[in-house]
N, C-alpha and C positions, 0 to 999 in steps of 0.2 A: 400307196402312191410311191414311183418310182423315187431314191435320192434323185438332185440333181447332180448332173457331172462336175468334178471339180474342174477348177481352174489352171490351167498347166500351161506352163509356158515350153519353149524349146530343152531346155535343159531338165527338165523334170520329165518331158516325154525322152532323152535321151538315155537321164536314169531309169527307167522305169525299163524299156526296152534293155540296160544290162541286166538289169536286175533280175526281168525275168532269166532270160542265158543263164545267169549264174550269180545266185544270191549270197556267195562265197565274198563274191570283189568284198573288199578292203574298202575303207574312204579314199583311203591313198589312192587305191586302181582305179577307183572311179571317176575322183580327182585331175585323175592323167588324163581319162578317155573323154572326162567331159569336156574339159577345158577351165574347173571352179576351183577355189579352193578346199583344201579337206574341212574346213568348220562350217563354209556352205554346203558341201554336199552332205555334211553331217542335219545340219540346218532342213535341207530340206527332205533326206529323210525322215527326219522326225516329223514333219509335216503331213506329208506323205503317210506316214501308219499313223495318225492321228488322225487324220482327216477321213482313212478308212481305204485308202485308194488301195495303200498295200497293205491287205488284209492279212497275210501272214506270210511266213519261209520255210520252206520244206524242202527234203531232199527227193528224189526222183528216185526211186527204189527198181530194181531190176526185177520182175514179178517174177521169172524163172530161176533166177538164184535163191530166192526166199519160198521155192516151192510152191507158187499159185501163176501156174504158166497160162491156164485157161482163160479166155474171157467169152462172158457169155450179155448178151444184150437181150433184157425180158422186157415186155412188154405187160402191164396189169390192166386189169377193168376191174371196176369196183362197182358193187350194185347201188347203192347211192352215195350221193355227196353230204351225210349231213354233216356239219361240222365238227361234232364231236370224237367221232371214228378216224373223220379225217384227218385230224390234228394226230390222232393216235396212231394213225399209219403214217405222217411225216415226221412224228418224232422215232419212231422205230428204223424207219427207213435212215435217217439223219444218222442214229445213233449204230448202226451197221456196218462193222467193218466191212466185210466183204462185199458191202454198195461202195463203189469208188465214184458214180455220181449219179444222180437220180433228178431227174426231168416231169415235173406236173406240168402234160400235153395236151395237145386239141387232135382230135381224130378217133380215131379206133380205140387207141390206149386211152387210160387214162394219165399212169404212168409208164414213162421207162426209164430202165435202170442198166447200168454196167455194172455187171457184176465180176469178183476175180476167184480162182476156186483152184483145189489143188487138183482136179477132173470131174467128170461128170456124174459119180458119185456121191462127191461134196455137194455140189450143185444142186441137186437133187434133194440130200438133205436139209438145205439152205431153204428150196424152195416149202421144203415140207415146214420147216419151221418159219416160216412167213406167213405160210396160208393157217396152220394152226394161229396164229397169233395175231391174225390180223383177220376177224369174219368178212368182212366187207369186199375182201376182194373174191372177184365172182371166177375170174379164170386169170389164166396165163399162157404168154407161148416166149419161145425164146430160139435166139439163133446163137450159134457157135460162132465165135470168129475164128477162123481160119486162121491167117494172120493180124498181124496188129502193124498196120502202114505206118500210123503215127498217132501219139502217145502225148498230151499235151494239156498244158492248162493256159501257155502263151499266147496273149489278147495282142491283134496290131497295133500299136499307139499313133496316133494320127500326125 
């Protein structure tokens, strides 16, 4: 069963919107752009990661300076659902670095996945060691992105 959404007033949808931008700001900056004080806004981040809204901070990495310029989007079938396998394919999947996000779909797939690689090489051995290690998946296909238009994990706040 889905959480319910929390409760957010204007200012907490204001933070939320910096914070995605740039989870660097200071209370201080925040402070200014909000218009609260720094012990509220301190206040109500702490709420905010407690309550689960901001589930964490990271930095947004350049995939072609760190040498994995490629992105490849796969698509899987699995030959059945039992639960067992399945758990064992989303904890793998989960625990995969070069999955940067992986989607359990309705249609063709069953899953799909972004994956990041340093060419089609890797990729290739990526996939070999998926398929060895995970029997349940029946096939795969995958497309190359060409480009990468946009690169995101920033949700609209309402």
């Amino acid at each position: 069963m889905p959480t319910p959404a929390a409760e957010l007033d204007r200012f907490d949808h204001q933070l939320l919107t910096l914070m995605q931008e740039d989870a660097a700001l200071t209370a201080e900056q925040l402070a200014e752009r909000v218009a609260l004080s720094v012990s509220a806004i301190q206040r109500r981040l702490k709420r905010l990661r407690e309550q689960g809204v901001i589930q964490r901070q990271i930095a947004v990495v350049d995939a072609t300076q760190v040498g994995r310029p490629t992105t490849f989007i796969a698509g899987l079938q699995v030959d059945s659902e039992r639960p067992e396998p399945m758990a064992r394919l989303r904890a793998w999947l989960g625990a995969e670095p070069a999955v940067q996000q992986a989607f359990y779909v309705t249609g063709e797939a069953d899953f799909v996945l972004v994956v990041t690689a340093a060419n089609a090489a890797a990729y290739e051995a990526f996939m070999t060691r998926l398929l060895a290690d995970n029997p349940p998946v029946r096939r795969y296909w995958t497309q190359v992105a060409m480009a990468v238009l946009k690169r995101g994990l920033t949700l609209p706040i309402a």
